[in-house]
Backbone bond lengths (Angstrom), bond angles and torsions (degrees), N, CA, C in turn:
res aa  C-N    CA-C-N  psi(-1)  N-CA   C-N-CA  omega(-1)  CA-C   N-CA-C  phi
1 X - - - 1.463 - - 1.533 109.77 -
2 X 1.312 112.23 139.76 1.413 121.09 -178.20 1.275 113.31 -85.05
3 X 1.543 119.27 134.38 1.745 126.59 -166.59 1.331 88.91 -82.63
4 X 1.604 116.91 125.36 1.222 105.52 145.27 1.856 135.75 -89.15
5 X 0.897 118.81 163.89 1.234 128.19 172.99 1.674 143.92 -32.78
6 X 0.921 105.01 88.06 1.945 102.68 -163.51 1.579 94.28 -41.75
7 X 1.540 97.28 160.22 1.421 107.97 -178.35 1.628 111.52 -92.97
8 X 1.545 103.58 -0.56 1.875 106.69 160.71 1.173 92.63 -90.14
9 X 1.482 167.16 -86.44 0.987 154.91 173.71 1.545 127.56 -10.80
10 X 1.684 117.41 -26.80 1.394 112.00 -179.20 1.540 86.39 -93.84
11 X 1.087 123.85 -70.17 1.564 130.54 172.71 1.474 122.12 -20.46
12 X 1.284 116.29 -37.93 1.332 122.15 148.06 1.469 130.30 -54.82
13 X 0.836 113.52 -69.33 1.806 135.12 -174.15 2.175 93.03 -64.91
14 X 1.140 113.38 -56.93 1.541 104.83 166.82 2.020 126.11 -50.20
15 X 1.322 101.48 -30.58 1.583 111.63 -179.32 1.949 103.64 -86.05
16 X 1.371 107.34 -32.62 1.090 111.67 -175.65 1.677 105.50 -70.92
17 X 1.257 94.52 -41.52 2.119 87.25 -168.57 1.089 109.38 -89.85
18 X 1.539 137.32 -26.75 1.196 125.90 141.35 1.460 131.33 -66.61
19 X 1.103 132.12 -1.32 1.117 127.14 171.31 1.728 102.92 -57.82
20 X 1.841 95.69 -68.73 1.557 108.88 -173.48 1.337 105.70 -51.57
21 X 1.175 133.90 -15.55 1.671 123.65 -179.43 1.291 94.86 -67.56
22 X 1.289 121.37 -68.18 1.627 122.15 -176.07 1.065 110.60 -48.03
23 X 1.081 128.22 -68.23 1.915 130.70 -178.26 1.522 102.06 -40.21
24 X 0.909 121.72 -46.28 1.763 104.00 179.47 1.217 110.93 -88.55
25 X 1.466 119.64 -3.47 1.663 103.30 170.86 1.752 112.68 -98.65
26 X 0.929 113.70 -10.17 1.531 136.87 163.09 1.303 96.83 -64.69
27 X 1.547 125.01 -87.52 1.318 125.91 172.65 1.618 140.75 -31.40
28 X 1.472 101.46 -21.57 1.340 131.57 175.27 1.937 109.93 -89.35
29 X 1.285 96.50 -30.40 1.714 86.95 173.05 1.457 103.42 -116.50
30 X 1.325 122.91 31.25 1.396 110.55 173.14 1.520 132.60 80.74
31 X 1.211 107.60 13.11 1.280 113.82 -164.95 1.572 117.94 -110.69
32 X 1.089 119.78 128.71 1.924 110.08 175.25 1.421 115.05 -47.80
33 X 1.358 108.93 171.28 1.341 104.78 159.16 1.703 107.98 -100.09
34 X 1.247 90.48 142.18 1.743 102.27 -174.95 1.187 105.90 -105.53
35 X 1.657 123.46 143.14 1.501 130.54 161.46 1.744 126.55 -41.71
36 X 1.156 120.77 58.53 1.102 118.52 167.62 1.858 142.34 0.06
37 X 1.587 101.12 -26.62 0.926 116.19 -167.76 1.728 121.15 -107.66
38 X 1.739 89.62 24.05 1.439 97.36 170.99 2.225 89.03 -173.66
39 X 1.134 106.41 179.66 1.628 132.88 177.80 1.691 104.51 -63.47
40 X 1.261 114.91 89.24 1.688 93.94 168.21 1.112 114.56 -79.13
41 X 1.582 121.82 171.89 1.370 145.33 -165.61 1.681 99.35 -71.24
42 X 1.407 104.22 149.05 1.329 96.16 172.71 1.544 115.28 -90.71
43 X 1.451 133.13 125.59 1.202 163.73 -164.74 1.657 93.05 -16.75
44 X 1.410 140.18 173.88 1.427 103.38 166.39 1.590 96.95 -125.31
45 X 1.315 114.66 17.54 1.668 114.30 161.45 1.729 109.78 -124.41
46 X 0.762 90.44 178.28 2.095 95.06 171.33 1.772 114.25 -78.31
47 X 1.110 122.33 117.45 1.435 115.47 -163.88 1.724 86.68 -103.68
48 X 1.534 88.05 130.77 2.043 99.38 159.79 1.453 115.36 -62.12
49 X 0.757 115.24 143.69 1.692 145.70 161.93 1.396 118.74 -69.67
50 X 1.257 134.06 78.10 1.290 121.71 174.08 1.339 112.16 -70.23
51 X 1.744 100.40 136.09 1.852 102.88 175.13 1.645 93.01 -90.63
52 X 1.110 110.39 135.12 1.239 123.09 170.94 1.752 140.77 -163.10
53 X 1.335 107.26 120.54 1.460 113.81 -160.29 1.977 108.48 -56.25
54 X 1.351 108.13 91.07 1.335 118.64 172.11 1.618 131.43 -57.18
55 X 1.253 114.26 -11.73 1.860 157.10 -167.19 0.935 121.37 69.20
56 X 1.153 151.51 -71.54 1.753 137.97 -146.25 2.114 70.30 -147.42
57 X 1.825 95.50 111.84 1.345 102.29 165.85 1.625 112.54 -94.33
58 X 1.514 93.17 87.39 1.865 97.64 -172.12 1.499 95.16 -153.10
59 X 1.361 114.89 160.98 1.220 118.24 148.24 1.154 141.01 -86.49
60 X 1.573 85.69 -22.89 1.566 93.54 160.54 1.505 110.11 -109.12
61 X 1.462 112.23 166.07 1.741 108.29 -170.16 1.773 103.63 -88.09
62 X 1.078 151.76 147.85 1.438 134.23 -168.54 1.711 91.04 -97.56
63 X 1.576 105.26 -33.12 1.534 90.01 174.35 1.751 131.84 -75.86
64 X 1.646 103.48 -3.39 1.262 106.48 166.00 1.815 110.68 -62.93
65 X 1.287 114.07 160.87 1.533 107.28 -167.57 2.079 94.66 -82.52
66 X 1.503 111.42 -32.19 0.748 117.25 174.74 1.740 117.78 -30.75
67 X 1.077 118.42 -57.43 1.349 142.98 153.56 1.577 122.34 -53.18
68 X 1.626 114.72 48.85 1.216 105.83 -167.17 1.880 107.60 -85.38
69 X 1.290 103.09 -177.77 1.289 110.44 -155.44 1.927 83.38 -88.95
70 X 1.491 94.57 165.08 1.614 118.88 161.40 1.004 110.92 -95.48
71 X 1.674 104.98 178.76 1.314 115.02 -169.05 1.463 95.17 -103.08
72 X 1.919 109.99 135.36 1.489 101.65 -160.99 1.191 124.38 114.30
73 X 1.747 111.20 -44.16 1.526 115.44 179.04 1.824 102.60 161.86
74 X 1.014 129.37 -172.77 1.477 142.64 164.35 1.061 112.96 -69.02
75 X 1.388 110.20 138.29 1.457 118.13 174.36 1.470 102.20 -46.82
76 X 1.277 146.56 167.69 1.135 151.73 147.44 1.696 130.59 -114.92
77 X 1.253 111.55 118.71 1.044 121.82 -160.71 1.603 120.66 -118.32
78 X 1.643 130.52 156.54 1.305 129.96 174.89 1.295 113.80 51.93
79 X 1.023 162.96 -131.45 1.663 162.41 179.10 1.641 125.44 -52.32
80 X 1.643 91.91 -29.75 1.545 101.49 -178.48 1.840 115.15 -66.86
81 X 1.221 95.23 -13.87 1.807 109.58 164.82 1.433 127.61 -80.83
82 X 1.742 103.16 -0.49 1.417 94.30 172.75 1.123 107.63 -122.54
83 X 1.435 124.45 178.74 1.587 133.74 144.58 1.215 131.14 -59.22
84 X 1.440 108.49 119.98 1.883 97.11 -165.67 0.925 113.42 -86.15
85 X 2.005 119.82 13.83 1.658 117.93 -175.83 1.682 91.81 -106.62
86 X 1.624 99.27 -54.30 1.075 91.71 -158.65 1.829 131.32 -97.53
87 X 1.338 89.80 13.69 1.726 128.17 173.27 1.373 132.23 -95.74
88 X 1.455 96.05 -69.74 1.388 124.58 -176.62 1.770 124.21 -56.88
89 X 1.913 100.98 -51.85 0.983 89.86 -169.00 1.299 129.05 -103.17
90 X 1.341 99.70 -176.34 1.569 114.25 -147.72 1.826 118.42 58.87
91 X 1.372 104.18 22.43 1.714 93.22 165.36 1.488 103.39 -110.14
92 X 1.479 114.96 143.13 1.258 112.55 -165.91 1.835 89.93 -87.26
93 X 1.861 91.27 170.22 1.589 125.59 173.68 1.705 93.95 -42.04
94 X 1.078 122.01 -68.05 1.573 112.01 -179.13 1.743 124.15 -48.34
95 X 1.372 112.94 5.64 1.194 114.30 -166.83 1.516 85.87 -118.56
96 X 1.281 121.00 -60.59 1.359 146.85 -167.22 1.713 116.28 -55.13
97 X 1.474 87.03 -50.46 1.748 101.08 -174.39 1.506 110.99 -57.89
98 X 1.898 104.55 -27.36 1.281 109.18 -146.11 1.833 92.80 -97.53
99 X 0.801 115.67 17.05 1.685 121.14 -166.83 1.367 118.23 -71.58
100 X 1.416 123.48 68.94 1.734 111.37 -150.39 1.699 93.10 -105.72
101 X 1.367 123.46 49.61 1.491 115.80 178.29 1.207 104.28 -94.84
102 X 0.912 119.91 -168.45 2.115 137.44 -171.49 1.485 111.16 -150.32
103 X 1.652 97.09 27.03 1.666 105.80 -179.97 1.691 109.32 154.14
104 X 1.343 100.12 -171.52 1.966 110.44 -160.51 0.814 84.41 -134.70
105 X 1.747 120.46 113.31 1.536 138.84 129.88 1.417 114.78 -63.54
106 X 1.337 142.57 -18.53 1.062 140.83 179.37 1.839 102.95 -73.22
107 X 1.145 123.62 -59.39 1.335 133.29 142.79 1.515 118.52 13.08
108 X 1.490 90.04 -71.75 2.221 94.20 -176.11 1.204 94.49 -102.33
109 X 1.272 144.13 -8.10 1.164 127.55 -151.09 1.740 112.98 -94.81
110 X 1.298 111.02 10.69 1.605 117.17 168.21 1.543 114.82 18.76
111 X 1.475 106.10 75.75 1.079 115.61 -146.89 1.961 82.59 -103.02
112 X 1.585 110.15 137.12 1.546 114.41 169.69 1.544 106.17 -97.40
113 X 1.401 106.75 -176.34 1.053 124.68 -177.17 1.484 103.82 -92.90
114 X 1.425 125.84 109.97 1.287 108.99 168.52 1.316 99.81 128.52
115 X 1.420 130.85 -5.13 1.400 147.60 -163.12 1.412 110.09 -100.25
116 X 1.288 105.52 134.94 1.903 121.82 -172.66 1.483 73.75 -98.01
117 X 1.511 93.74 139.22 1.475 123.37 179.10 1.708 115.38 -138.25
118 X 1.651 111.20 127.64 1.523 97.90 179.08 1.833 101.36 -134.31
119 X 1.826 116.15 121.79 1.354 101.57 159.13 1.190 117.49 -113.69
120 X 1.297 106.04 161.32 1.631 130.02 -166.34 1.004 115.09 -111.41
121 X 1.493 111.80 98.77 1.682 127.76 -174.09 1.793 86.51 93.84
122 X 1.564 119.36 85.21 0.905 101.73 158.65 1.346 133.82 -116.35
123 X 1.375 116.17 16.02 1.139 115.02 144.84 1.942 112.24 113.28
124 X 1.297 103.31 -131.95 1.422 129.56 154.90 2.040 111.15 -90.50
125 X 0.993 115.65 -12.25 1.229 120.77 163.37 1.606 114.80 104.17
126 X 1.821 108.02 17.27 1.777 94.58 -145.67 1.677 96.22 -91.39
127 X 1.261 119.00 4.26 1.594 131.97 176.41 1.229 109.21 -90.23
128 X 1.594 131.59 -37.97 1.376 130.17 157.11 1.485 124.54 -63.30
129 X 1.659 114.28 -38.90 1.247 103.94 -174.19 1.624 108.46 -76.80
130 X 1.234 115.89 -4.76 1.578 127.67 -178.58 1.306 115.83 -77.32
131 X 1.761 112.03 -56.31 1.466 114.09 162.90 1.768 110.30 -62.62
132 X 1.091 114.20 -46.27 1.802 99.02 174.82 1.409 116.77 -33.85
133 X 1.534 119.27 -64.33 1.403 102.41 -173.08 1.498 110.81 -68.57
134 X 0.589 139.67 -0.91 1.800 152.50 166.87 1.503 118.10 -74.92
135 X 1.195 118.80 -15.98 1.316 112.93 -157.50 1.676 90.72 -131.10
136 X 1.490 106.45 -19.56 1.451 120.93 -176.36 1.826 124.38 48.66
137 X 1.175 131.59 -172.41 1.376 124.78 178.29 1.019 143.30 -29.94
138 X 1.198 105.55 -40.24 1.415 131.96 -165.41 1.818 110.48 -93.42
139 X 1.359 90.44 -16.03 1.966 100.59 -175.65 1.751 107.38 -97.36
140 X 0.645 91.96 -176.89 1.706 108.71 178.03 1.708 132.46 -147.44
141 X 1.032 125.12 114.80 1.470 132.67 163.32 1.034 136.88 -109.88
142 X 1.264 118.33 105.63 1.547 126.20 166.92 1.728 128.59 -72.20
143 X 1.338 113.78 143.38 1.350 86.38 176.87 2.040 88.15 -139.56
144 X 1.639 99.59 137.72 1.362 97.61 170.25 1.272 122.83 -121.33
145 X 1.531 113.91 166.23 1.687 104.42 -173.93 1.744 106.83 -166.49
146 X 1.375 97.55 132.66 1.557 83.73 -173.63 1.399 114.31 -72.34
147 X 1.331 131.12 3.45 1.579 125.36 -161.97 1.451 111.14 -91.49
148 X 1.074 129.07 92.50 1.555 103.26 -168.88 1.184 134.94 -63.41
149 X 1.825 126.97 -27.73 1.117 108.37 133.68 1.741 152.57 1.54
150 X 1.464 86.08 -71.89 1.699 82.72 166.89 1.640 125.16 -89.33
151 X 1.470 122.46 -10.08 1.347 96.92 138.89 1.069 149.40 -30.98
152 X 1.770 86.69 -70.69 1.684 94.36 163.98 1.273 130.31 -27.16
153 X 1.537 104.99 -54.13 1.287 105.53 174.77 1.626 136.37 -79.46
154 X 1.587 107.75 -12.11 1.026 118.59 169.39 2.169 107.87 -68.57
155 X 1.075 77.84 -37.14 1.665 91.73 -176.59 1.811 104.75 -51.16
156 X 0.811 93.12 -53.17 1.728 118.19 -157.74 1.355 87.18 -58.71
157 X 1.955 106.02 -52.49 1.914 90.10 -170.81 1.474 120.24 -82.85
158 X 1.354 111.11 2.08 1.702 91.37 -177.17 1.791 87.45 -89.87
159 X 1.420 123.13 -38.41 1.439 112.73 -176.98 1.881 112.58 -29.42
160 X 1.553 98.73 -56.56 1.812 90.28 174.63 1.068 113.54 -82.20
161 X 1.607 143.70 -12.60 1.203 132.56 -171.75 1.768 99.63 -92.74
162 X 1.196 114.65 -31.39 1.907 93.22 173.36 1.424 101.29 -82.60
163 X 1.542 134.34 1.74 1.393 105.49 164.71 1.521 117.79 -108.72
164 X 1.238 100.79 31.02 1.388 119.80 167.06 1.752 126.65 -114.14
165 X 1.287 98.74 -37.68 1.613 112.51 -173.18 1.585 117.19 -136.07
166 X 1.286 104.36 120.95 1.620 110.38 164.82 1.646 115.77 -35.05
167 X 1.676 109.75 136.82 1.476 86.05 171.97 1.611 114.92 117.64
168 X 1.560 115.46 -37.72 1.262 114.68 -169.88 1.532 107.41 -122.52
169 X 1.280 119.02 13.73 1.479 102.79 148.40 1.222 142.05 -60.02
170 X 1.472 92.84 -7.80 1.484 103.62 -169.50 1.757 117.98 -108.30
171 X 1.567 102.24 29.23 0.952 103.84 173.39 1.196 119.71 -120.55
172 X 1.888 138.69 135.26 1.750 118.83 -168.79 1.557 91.69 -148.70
173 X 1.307 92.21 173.90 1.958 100.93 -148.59 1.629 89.27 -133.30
174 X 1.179 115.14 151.75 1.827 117.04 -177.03 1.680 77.16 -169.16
175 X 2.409 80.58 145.06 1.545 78.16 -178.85 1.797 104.09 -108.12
176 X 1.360 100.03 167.87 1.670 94.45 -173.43 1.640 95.61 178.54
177 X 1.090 105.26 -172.86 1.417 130.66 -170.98 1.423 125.74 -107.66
178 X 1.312 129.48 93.48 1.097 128.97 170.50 1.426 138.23 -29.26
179 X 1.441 120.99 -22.25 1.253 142.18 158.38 1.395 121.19 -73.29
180 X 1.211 117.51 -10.25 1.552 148.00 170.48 1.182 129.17 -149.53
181 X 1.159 115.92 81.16 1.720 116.94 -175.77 1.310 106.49 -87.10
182 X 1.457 95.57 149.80 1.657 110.22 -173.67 1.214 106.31 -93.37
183 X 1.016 126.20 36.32 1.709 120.12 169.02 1.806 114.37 -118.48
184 X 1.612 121.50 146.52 0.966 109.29 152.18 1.345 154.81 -8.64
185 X 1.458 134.53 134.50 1.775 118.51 176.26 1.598 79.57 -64.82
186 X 2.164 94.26 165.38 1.562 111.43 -172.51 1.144 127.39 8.38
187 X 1.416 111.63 59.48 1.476 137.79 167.01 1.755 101.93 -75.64
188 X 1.230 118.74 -38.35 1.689 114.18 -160.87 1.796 84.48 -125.67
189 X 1.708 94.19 162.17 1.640 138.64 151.61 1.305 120.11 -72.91
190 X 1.579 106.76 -39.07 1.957 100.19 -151.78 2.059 72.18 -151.27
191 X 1.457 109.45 127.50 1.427 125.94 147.70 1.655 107.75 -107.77
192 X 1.170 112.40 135.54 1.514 136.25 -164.34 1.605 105.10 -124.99
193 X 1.071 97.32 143.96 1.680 100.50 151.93 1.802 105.38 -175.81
194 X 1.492 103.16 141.14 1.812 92.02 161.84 1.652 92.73 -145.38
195 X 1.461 83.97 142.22 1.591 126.54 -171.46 1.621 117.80 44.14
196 X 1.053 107.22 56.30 1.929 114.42 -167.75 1.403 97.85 -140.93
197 X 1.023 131.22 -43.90 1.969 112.04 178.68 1.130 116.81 -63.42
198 X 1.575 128.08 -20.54 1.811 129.48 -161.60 2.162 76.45 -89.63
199 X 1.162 132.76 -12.46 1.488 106.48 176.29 1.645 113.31 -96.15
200 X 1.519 107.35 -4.86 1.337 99.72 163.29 1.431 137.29 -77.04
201 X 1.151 140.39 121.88 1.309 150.09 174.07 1.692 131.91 -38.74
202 X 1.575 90.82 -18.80 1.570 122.94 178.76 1.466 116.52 -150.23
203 X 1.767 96.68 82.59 1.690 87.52 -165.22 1.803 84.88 -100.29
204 X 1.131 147.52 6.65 1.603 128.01 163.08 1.640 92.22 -73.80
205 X 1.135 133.23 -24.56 1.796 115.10 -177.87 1.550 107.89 -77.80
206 X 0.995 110.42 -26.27 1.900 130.11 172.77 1.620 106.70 -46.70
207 X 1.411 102.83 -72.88 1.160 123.31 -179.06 1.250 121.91 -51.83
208 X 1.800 109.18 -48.09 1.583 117.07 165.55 2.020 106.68 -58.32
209 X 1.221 110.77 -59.96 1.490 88.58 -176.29 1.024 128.43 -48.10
210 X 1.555 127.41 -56.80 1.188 151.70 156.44 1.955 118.88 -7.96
211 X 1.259 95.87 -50.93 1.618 126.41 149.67 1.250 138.51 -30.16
212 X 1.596 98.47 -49.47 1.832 127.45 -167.44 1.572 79.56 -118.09
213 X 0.907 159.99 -55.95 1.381 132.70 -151.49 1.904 99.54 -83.52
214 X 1.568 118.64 -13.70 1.489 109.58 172.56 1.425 129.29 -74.75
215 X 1.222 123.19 119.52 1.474 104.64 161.36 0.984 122.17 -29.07
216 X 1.421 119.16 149.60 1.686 121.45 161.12 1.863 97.00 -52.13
217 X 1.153 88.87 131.19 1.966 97.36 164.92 1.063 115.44 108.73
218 X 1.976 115.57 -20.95 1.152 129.01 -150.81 1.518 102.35 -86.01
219 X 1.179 125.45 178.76 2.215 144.21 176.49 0.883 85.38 -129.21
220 X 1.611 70.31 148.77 1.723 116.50 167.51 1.502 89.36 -124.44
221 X 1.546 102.47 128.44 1.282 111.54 178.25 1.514 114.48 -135.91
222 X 1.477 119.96 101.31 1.294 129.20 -161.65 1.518 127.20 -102.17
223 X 1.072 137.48 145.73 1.703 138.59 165.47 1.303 106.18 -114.73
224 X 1.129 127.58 120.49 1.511 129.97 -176.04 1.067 112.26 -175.76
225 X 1.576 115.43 143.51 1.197 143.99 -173.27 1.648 110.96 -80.26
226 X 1.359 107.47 119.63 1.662 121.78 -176.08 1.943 110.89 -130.53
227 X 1.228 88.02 -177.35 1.441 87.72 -169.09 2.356 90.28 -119.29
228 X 1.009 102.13 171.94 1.425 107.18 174.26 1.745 96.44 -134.27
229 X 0.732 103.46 -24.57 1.909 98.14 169.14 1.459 116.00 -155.47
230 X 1.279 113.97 131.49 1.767 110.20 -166.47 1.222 131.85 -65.04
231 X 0.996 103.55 137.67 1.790 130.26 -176.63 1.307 113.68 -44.78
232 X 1.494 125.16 157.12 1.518 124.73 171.89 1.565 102.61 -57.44
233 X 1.499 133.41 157.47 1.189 132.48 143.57 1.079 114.06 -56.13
234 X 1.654 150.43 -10.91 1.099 134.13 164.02 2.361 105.57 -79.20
235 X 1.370 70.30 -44.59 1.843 46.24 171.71 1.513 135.81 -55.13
236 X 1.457 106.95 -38.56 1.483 106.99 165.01 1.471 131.34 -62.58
237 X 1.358 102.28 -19.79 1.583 121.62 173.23 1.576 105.74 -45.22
238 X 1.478 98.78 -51.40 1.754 123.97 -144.28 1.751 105.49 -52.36
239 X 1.276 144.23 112.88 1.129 116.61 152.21 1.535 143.59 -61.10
240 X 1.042 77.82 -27.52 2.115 84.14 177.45 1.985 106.85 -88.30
241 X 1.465 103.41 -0.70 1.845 87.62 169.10 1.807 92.76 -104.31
242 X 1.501 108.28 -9.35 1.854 92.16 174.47 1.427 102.74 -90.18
243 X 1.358 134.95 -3.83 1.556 109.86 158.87 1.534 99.27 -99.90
244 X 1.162 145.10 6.72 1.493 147.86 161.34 1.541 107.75 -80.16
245 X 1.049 131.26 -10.22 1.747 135.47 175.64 1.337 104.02 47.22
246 X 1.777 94.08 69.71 1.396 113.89 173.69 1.516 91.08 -123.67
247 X 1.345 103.37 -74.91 2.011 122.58 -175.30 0.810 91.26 -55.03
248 X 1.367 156.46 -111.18 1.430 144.11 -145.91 1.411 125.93 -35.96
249 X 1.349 118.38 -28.42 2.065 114.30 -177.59 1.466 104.71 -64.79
250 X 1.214 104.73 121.44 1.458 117.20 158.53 1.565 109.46 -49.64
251 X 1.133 85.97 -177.68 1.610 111.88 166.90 1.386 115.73 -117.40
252 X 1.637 101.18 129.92 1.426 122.77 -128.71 1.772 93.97 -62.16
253 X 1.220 115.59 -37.72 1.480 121.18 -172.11 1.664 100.92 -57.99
254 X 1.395 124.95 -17.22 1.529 107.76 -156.34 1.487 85.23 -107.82
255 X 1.461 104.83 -26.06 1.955 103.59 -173.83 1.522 90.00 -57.94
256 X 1.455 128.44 -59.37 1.522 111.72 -147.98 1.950 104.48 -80.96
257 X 1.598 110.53 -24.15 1.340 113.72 171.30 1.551 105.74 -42.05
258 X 1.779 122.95 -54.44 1.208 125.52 -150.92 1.710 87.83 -74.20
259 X 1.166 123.65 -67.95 1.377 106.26 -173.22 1.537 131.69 -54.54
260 X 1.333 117.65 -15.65 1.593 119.93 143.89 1.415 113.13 -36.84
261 X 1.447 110.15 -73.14 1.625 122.75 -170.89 1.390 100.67 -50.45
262 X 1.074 141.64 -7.34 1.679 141.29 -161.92 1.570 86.52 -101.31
263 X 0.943 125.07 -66.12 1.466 116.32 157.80 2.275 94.84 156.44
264 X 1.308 84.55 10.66 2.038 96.47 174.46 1.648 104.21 -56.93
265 X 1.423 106.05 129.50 1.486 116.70 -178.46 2.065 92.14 -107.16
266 X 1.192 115.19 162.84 1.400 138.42 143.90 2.059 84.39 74.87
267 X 1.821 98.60 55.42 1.273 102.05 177.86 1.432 116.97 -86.56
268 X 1.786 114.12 142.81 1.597 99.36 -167.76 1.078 99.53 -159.98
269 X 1.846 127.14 156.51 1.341 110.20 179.00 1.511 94.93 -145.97
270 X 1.360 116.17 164.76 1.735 130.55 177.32 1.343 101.06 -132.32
271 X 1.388 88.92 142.21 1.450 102.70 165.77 1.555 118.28 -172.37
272 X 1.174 114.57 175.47 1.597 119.71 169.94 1.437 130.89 -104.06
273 X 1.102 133.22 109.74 1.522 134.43 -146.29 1.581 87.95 -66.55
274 X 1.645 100.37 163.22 1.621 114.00 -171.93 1.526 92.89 -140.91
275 X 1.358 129.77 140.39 0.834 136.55 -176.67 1.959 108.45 -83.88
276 X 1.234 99.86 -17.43 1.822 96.19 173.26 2.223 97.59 -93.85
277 X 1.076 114.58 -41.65 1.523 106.01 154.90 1.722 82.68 135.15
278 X 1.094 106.47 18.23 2.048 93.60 -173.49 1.809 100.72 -115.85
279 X 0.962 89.32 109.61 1.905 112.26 -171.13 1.618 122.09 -89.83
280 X 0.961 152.79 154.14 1.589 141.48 124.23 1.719 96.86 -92.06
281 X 1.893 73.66 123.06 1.346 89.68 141.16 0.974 132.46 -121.67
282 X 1.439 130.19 176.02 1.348 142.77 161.90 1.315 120.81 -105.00
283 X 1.431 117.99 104.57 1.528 131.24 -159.35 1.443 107.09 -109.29
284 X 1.415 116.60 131.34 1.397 130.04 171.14 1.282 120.72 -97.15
285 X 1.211 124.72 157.89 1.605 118.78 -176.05 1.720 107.78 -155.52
286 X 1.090 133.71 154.13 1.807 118.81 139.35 1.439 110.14 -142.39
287 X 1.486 97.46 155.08 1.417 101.61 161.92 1.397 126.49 -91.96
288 X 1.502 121.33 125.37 1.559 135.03 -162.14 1.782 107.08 -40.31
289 X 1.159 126.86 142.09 1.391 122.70 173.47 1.325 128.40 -64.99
């Protein structure tokens, strides 16, 4: 029988490879690294933006085989999930570079004006600053992440993006644990995430928080990487395909079972069949009114 992986060991190897994503996209626009673990100062000049090609904006590599293609075309990953008119622009390379999803929660997430918004694992921030203008002044988005690194860097980009664009002051980043969120019960409208629960070790505790922090009425609106028929035991073995959000995706029947058990009604998922069986989907959820 194949050992799998302690969950300090996945938790490790996940903080480690995202860390360096952030650190070079920080490093790439000029920016320090900031203490994560509180509000840094705002810069005290205007810092440039380097545009700069960061490489394959994924978490997973599409040219790893791990990452095999669908039927139809390649999975598509990091930027290739958005609109480059009506998404993309005006977010700088530090927003852009940092894009390691496997799909668009902004997409299902029918986001109103006026709506408390929280994602989990958010990254470089480019899913928050998306629902911000969506949700406009009056709304709110949080985005959390245990890496501090990419705080940092999430930090760094709304600093130039609210002094660039209406709309995104109202977005703030705290780091923490998805298995424990630091927010209030029915604190949020809309729970989000793309490609960040298949790296947790305990995604039925995910699902349960996720749960308690929704209003009654509120979605869960997810992008995440699943399996449609199970993996070798050596793949789950693997550490570098469980921070690649290969080893960690369930199987898709147990992903949407667990968010049943959380107590999510009108549970549902899309996707595009893969002939090796490893999918993104896009999973719907709500909590009952």
């Amino acid at each position: 029988m194949t050992d799998q992986p302690s969950e300090r060991d996945v938790r490790r190897a996940v903080v480690d490879r995202y860390g360096a994503r952030a650190r070079a996209a920080l490093e790439a626009a000029g920016a320090a690294t900031v203490d994560a673990a509180c509000c840094a100062p705002a810069p005290a000049g205007p810092v440039k933006l380097a545009f700069v090609d960061l490489g394959v904006g994924a978490a997973c590599d599409p040219n790893d085989p791990d990452c095999d293609a669908i039927e139809g075309g390649a999975v598509r990953y990091g930027t290739a999930n958005y609109d480059p008119a009506a998404d993309l622009a005006g977010l700088p390379a530090s927003v852009t570079g940092a894009s390691l999803g496997c799909g668009n929660p902004i997409a299902i997430a029918e986001l109103a004006v006026g709506e408390r918004v929280l994602d989990l694992g958010s990254g470089g921030g480019i899913d928050c600053f998306l629902a911000a203008q969506r949700v406009g002044e009056h709304g709110s988005v949080w985005g959390l992440d245990m890496t501090p690194d990419m705080i940092a860097l999430a930090r760094h980009n709304a600093e130039q993006l609210s002094a660039q664009q209406v709309g995104m002051a109202n977005v703030r980043f705290r780091l923490g644990e998805i298995e424990d969120i630091p927010f209030a019960e029915a604190a949020f409208d809309v729970v989000m995430s793309n490609c960040v629960i298949n790296l947790s070790t305990d995604k039925p505790r995910v699902f349960r928080e996720a749960f308690r922090v929704l209003a009654p009425g509120g979605r869960l609106r997810v992008s995440d990487m699943v399996w449609t028929r199970a993996p070798a035991a050596e793949t789950r073995a693997d550490l570098e395909q469980w921070a690649g959000c290969v080893a960690g995706a369930l199987l898709l029947d147990d992903y949407l079972a667990a968010i049943r058990a959380a107590g999510f009604v009108d549970v549902d998922a899309r996707y595009e069949p893969s002939e090796r069986g490893l999918v993104s989907a896009a999973v719907f959820a709500r909590r009952p009114a």
